[in-house]
Kinemage of the C-alpha trace (Angstrom):
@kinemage 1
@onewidth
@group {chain A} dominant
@subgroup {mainchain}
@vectorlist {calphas} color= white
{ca unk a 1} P 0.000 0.000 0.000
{ca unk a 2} L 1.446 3.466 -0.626
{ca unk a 3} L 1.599 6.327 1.701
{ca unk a 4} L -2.491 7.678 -0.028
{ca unk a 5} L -4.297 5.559 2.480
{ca unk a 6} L -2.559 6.854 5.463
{ca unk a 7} L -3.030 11.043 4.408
{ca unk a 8} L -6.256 9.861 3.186
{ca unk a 9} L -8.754 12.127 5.146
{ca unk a 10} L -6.132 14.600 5.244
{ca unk a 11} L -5.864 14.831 1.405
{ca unk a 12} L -9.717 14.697 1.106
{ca unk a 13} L -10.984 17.634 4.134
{ca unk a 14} L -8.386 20.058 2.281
{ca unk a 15} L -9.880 19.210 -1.179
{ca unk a 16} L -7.098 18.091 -2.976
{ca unk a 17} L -9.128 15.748 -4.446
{ca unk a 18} L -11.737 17.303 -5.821
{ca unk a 19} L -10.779 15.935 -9.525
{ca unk a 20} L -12.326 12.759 -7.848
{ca unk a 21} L -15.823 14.593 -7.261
{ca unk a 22} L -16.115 14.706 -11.168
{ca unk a 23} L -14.899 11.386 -11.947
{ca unk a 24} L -17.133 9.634 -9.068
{ca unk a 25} L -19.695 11.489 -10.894
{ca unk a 26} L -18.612 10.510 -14.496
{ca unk a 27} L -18.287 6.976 -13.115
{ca unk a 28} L -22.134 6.837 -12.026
{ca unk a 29} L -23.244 8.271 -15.007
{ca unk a 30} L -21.879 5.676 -17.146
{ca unk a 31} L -23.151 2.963 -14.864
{ca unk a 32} L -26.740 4.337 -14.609
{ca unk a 33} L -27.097 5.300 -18.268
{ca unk a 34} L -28.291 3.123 -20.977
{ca unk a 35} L -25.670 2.782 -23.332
{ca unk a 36} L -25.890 2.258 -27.073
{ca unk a 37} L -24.004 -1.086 -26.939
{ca unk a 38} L -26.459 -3.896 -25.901
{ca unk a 39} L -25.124 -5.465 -23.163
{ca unk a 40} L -25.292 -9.101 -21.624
{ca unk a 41} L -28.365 -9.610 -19.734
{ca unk a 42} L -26.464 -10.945 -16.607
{ca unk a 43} L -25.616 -7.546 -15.733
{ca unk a 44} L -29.327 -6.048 -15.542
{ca unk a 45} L -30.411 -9.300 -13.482
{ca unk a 46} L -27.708 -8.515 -11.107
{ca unk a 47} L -28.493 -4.915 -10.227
{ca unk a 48} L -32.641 -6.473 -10.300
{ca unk a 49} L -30.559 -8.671 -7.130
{ca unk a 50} L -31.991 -11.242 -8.888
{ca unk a 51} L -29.653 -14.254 -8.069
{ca unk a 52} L -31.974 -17.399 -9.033
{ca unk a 53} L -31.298 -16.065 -12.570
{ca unk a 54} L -28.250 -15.219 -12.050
{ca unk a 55} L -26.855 -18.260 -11.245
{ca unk a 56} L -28.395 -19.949 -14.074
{ca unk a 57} L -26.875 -17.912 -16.272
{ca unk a 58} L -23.229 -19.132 -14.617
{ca unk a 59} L -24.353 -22.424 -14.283
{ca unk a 60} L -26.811 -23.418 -17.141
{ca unk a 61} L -26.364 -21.072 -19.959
{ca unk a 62} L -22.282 -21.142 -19.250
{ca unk a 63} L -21.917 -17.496 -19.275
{ca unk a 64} L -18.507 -16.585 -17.822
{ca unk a 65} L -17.793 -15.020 -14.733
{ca unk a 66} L -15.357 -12.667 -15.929
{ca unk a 67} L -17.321 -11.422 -18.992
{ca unk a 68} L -17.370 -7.521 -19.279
{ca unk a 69} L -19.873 -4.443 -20.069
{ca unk a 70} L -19.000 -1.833 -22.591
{ca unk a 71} L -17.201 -0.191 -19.501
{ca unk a 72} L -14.706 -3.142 -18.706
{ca unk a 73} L -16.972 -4.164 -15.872
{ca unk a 74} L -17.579 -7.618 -14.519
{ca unk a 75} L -20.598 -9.088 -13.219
{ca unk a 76} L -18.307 -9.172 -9.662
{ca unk a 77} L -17.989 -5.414 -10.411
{ca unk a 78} L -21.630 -4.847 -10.817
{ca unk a 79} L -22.726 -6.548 -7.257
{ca unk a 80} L -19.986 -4.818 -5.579
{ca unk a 81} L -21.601 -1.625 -6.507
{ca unk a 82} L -25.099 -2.572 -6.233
{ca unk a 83} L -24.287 -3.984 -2.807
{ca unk a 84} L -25.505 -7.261 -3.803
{ca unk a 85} L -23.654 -9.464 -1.009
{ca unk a 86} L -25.287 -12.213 -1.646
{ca unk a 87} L -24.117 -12.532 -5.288
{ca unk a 88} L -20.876 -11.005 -4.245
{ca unk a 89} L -20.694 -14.618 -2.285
{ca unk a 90} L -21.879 -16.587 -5.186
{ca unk a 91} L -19.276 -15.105 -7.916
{ca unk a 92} L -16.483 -15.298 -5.492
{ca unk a 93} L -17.334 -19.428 -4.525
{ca unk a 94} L -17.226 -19.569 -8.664
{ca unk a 95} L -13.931 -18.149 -8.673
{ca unk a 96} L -14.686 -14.983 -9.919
{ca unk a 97} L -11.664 -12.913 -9.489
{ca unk a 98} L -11.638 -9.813 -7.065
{ca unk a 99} L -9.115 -7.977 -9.144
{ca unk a 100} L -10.176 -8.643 -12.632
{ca unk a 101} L -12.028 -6.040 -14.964
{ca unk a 102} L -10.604 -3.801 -16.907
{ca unk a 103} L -13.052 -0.783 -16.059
{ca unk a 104} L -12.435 2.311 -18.219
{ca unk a 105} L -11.090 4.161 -15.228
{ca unk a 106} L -9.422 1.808 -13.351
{ca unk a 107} L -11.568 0.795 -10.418
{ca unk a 108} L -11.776 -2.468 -9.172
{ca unk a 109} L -14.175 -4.415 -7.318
{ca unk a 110} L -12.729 -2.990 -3.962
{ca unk a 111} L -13.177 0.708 -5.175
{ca unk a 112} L -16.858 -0.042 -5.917
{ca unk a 113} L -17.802 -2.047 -2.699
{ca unk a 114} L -16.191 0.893 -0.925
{ca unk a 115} L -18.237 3.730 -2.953
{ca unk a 116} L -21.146 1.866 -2.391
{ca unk a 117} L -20.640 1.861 1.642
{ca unk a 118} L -20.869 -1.716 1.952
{ca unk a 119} L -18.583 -3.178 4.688
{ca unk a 120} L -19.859 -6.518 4.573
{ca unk a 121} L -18.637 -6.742 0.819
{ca unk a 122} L -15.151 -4.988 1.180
{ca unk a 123} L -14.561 -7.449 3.989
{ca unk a 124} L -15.586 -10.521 1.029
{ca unk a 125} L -13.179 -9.102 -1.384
{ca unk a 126} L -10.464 -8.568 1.016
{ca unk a 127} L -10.224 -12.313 2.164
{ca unk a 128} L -10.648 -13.359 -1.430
{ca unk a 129} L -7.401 -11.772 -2.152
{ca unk a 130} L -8.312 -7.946 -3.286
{ca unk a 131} L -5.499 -5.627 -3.437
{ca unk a 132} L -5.944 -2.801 -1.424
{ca unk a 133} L -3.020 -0.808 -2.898
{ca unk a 134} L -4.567 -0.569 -6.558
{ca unk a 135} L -5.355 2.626 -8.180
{ca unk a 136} L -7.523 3.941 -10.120
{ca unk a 137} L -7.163 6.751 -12.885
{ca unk a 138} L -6.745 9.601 -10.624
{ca unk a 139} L -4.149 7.635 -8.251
{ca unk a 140} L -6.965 6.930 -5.558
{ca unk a 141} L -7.012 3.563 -3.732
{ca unk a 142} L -10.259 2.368 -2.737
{ca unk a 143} L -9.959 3.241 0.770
{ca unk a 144} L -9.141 6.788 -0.639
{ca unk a 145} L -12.172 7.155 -2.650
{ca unk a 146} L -14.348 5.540 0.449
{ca unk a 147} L -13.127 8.591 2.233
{ca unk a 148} L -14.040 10.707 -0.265
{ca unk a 149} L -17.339 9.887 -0.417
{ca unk a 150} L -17.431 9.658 3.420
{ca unk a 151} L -18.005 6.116 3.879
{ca unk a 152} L -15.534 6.106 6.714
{ca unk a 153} L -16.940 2.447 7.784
{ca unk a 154} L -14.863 1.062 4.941
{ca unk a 155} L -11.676 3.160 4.881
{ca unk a 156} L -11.765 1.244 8.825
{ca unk a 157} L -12.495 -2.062 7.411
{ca unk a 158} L -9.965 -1.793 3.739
{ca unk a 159} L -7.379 -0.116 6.130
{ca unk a 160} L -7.553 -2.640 8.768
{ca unk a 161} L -7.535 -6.088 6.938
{ca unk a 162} L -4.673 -8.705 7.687
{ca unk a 163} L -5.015 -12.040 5.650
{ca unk a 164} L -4.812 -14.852 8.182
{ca unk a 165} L -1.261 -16.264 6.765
{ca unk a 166} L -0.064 -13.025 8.093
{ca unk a 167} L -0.797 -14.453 11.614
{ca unk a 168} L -0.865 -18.447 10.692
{ca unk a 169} L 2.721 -18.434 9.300
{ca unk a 170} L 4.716 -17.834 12.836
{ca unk a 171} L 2.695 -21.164 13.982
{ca unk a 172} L 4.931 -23.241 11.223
{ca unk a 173} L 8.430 -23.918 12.421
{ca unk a 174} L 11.181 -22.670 9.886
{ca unk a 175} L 14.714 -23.678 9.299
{ca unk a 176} L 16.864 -23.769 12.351
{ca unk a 177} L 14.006 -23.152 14.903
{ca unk a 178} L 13.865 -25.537 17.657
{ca unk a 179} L 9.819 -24.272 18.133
{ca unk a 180} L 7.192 -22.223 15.493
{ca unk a 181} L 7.421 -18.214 16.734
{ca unk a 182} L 3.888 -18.668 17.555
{ca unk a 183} L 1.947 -21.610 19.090
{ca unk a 184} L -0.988 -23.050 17.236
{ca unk a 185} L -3.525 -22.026 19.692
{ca unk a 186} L -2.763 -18.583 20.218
{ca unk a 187} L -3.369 -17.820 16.612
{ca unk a 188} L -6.747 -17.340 16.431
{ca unk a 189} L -6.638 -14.693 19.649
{ca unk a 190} L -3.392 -12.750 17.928
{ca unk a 191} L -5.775 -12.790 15.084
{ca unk a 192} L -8.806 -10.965 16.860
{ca unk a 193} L -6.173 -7.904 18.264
{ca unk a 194} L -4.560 -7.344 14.992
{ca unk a 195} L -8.167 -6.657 13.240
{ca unk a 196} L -9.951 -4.869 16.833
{ca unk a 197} L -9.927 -1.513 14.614
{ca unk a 198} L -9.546 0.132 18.390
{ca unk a 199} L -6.220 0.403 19.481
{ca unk a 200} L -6.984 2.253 22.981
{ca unk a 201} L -4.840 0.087 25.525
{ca unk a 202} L -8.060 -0.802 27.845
{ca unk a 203} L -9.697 -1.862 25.054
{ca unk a 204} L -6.597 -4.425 23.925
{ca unk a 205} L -6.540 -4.727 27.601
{ca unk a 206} L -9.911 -6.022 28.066
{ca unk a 207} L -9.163 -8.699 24.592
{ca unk a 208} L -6.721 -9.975 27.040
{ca unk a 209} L -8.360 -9.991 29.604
{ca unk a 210} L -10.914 -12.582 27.463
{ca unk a 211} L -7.955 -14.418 25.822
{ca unk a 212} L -5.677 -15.334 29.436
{ca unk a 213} L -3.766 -17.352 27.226
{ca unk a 214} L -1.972 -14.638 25.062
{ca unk a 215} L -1.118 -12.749 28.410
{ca unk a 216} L 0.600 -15.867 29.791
{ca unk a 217} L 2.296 -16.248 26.052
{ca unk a 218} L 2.952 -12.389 26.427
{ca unk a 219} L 6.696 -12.029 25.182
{ca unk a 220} L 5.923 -14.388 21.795
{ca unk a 221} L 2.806 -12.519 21.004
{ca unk a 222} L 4.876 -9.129 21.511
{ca unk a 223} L 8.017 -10.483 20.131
{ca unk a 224} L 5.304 -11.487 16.940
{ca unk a 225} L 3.928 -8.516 16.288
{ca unk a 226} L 7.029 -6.408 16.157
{ca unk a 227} L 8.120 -8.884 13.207
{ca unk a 228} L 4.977 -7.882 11.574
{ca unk a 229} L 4.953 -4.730 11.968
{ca unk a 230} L 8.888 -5.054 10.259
{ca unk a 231} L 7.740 -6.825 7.294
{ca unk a 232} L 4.852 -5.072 6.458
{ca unk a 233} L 6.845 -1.413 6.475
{ca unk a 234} L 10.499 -3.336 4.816
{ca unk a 235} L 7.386 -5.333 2.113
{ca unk a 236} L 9.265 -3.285 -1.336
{ca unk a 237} L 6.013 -4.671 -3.089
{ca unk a 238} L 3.859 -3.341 -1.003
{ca unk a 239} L 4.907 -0.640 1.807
{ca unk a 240} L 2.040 -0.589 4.350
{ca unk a 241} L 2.379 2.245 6.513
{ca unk a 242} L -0.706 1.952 8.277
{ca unk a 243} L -0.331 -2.161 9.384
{ca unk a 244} L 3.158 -1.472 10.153
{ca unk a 245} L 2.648 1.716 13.000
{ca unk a 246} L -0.391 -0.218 14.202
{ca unk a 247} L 1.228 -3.325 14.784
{ca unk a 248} L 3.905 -1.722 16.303
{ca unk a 249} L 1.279 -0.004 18.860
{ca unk a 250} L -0.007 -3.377 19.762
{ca unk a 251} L 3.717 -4.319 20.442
{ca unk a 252} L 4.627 -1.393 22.392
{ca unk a 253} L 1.042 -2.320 24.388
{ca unk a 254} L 1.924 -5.899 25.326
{ca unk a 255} L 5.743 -5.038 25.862
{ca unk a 256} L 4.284 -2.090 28.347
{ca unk a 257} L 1.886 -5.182 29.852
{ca unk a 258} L 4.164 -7.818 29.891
{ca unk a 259} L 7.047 -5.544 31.734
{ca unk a 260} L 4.640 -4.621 34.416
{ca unk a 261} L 3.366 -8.383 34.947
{ca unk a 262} L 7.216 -8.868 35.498
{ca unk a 263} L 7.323 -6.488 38.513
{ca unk a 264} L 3.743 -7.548 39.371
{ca unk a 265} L 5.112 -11.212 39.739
{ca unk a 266} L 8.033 -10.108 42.223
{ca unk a 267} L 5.584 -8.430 44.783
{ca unk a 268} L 4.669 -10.798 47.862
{ca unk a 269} L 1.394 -8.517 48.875
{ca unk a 270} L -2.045 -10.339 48.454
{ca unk a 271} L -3.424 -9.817 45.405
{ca unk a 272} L -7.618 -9.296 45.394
{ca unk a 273} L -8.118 -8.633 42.062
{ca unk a 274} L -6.456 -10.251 38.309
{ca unk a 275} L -2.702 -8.566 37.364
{ca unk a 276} L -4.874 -7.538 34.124
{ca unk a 277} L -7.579 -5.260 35.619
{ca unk a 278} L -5.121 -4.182 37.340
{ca unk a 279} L -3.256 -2.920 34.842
{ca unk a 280} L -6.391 -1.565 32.689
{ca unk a 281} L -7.142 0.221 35.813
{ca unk a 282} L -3.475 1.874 36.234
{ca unk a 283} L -4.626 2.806 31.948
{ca unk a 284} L -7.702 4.946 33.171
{ca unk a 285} L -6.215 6.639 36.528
{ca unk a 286} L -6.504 10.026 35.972
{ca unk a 287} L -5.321 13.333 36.909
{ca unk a 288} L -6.547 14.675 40.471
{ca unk a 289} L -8.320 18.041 38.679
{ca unk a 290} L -10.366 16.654 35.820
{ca unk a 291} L -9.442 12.544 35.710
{ca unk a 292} L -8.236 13.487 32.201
{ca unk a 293} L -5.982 9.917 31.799
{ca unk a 294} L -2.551 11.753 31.960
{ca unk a 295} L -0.675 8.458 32.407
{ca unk a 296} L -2.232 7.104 29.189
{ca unk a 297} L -1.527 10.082 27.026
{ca unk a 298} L 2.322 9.605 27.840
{ca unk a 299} L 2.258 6.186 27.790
{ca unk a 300} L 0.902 6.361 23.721
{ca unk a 301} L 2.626 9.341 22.582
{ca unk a 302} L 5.799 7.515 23.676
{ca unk a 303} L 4.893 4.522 21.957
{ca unk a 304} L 4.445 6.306 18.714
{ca unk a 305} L 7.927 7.898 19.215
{ca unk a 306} L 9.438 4.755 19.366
{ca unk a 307} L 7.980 3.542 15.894
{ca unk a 308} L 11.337 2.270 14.008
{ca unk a 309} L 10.560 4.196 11.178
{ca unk a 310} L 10.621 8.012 10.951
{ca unk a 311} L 10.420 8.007 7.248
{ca unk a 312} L 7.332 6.882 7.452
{ca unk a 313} L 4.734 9.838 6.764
{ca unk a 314} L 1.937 8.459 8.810
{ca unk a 315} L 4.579 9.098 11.653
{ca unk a 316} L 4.884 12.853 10.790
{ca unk a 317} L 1.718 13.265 10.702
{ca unk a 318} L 0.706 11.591 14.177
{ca unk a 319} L 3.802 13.489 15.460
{ca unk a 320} L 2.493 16.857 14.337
{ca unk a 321} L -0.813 16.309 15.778
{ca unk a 322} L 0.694 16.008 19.152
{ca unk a 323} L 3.615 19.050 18.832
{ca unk a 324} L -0.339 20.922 18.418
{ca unk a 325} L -1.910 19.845 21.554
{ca unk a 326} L -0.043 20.640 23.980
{ca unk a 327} L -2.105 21.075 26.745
{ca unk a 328} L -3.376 17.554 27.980
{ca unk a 329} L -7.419 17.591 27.786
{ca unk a 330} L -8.217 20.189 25.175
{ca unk a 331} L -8.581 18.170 21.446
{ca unk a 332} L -8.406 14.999 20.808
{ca unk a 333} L -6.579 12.297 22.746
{ca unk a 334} L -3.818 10.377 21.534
{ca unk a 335} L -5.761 7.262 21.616
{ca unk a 336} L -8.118 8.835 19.018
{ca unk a 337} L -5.243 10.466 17.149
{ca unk a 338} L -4.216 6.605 16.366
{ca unk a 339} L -7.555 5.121 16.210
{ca unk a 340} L -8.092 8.088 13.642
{ca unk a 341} L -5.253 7.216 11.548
{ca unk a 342} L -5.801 3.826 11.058
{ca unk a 343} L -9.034 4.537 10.453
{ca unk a 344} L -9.605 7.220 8.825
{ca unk a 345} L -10.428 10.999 9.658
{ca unk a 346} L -14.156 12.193 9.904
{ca unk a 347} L -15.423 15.398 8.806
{ca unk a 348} L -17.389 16.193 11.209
{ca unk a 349} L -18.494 13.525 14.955
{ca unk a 350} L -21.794 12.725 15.709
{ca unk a 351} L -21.539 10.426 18.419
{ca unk a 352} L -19.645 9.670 21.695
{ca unk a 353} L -16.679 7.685 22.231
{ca unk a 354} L -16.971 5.078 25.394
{ca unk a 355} L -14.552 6.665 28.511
{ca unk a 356} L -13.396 3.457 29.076
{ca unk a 357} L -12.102 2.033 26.203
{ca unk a 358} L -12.612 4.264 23.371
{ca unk a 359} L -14.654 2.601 21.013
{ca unk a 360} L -17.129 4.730 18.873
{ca unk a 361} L -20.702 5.088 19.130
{ca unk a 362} L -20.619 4.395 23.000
{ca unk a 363} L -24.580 4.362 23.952
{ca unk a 364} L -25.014 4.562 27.185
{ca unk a 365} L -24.886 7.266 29.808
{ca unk a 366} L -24.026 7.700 33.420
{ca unk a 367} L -27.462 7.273 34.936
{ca unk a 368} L -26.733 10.384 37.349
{ca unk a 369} L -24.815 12.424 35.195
{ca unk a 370} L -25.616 11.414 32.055
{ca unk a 371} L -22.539 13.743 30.592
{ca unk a 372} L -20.398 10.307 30.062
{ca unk a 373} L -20.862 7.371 27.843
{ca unk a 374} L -19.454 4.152 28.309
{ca unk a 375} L -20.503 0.896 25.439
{ca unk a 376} L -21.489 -1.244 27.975
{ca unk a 377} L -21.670 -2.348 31.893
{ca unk a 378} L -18.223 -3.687 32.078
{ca unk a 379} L -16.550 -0.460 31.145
{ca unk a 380} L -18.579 1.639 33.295
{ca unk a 381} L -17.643 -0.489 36.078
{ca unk a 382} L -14.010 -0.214 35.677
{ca unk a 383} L -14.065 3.500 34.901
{ca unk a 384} L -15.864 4.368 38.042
{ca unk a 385} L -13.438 4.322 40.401
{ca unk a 386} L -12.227 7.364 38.554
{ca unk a 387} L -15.729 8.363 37.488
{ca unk a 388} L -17.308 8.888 40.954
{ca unk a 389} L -15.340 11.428 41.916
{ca unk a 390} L -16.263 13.937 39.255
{ca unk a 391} L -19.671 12.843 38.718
{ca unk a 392} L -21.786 14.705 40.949
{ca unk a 393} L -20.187 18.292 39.403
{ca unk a 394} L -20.281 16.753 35.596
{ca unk a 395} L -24.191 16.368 36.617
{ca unk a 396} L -24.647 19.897 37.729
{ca unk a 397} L -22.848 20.944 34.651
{ca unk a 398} L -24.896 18.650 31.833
{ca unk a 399} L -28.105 20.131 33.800
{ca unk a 400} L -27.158 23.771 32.750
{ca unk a 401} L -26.085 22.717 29.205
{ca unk a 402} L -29.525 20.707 29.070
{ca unk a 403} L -31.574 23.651 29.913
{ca unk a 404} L -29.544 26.154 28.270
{ca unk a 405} L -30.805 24.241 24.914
{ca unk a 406} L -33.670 23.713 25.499
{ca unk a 407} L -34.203 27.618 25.833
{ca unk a 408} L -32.381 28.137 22.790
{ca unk a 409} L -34.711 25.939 21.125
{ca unk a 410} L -37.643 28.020 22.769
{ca unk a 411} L -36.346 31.582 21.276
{ca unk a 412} L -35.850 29.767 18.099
{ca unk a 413} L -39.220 28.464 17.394
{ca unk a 414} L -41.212 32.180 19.087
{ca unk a 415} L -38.585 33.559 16.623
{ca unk a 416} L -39.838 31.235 13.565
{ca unk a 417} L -43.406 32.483 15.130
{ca unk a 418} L -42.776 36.078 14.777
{ca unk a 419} L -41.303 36.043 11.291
{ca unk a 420} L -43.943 33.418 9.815
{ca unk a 421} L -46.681 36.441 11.396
């Protein structure tokens, strides 16, 4: 992947792109339109979603899967962009081929699943063996022109895909190893961190804290992921900035863990509660004025410092962010700084982040303040020790905010009153 996908929303909120507005448009146009050229009827019966007919077209009437429309599109092409998953399944199963086509401006299947917002089908493509570096005719990838479009869902989902060999080829013992890098039944739980598209410590904290195993196998899983996170920035093929700073966050993480289990193991006081709470815990303490997470903030910004590679522009850019906020509290986090990278910059937020672990679109409120959100019980319970001490003010606070609107929204709608008399 080339350095695009990383200054992806970057590139797009300063409108550097806007040559793709006219060629997204260009692109529909020729889709929608009736052309002159009569084309196969395989393609109208897949944007019908009509897959009875469609497979008996494959099947009985041995029409290939790789035939094209006047635009170099496939029938794969087509349900991408219709959103058809289901024939998006069937097509793949025949061996349809996720980077075939030869569309007139270069997009592939990925490029047309992410345009059309559909997660579930980017996901399909990407274990099929889509490239996620390709270009089209403007030199936008597909998570590029998923930003562009705003369907940030899928910039998260193209940007953080890792084929399972990535992960299943430490278990294999090589050449002058006495034991594989990686036991066999770890893989599967390495697997789940290295596609959580949340980074936040308390959040790879509480995978953990689910998967025991990987905490008692702490040094290979570390020792793991900093190979990956090697190989995937030294790949001359295929440089993958993005894989490569994440994977070395999730190192730094478990070498930050695994060092404090170490000291953890030489203390002789009773221990009441699991090292690994524990340690989430020590993630959310927070500062004595506001419970901002001080200790957290460091603890990241270090671990981006220490990324191996300070060529790497993803790097300057998180770097920058920081040298700009200063002043602990006011902006955005680091946590969301790195979340944000790997997954692409919104325009604008319309929804609340958990205070726990970070993860977006946190639901529920603190019942008496209702100022903080948390996604679900468990992280509410562990953030309350820090919680409860700022609680009671937060509620006083939301109550002013709360009526404060609603007065606005009084004035607003005499005012409409007024004007409409």
């Amino acid at each position: 992947m080339d350095n695009d996908q990383a200054v992806t929303t970057d590139t797009v909120s300063n409108g550097a792109v806007n040559v793709d507005s006219h060629n997204v448009a260009e692109n529909e146009q020729s889709m929608d339109k009736e052309t002159k050229k009569e084309e196969h009827p395989i393609f109208k019966l897949i944007e019908e979603g009509n897959i009875d007919a469609v497979q008996k077209q494959i099947d009985v009437e041995g029409v290939s899967i790789e035939t094209e429309d006047s635009h170099g599109m496939t029938p794969l092409m087509h349900a991408s962009w219709k959103g058809r998953t289901d024939i998006v399944e069937f097509l793949l199963k025949q061996g349809a081929s996720p980077n075939g086509g030869n569309h007139e401006h270069d997009y592939t299947c990925l490029h047309f699943a992410g345009l059309a917002g559909s997660t579930e089908i980017c996901r399909m493509l990407l274990e099929a063996g889509a490239k996620a570096y390709h270009t089209n005719s403007v030199n936008r990838t597909a998570a590029a022109m998923a930003a562009f479009v705003g369907n940030h869902s899928c910039v998260a989902v193209i940007n953080n895909f890792v084929s399972k060999e990535e992960v299943w080829c430490y278990t294999r013992k090589q050449p002058l190893e006495s034991e594989p890098k990686l036991p066999q039944e770890l893989a599967k739980s390495v697997y789940k961190i290295v596609m959580s598209m949340n980074t936040n410590p308390v959040r790879i904290g509480l995978i953990l804290r689910e998967e025991p195993k990987l905490v008692e196998n702490i040094k290979k899983v570390a020792n793991v992921l900093e190979l990956m996170s090697d190989k995937q920035f030294k790949n001359r093929q295929d440089v993958n900035e993005i894989l490569s700073l994440k994977f070395h966050i999730l190192h730094y993480i478990l070498k930050g863990i695994m060092k404090e289990k170490e000291i953890d193991e030489k203390r002789t006081e009773e221990k009441k509660t699991p090292f690994i709470d524990r340690w989430i815990k020590g993630m959310l303490l927070g500062r004595d004025t506001d419970g901002f997470a001080a200790y957290q903030e460091n603890f990241l910004r270090q671990g981006v410092k220490e990324f191996p590679f300070p060529e790497s522009q993803l790097f300057k850019m998180l770097v920058t962010n920081f040298s700009h906020c200063k002043n602990y509290g006011e902006g955005q986090t680091a946590a969301e700084y790195i979340n944000a990278a790997f997954n692409g910059q919104k325009g604008f937020k319309d929804f609340e982040n958990c205070a726990s672990c970070g993860e977006e679109k946190a639901e529920k409120k603190c019942s008496s303040c209702k100022a903080v959100f948390y996604c679900d019980q468990v992280c509410q319970k562990l953030h309350w020790f820090m919680h409860k001490k700022f609680c009671a003010a937060m509620k006083i606070q939301q109550e002013k905010m709360d009526a404060l609107k609603e007065q606005n929204e009084k004035n607003d709608k005499e005012s409409a009153k007024s004007q409409a008399a």
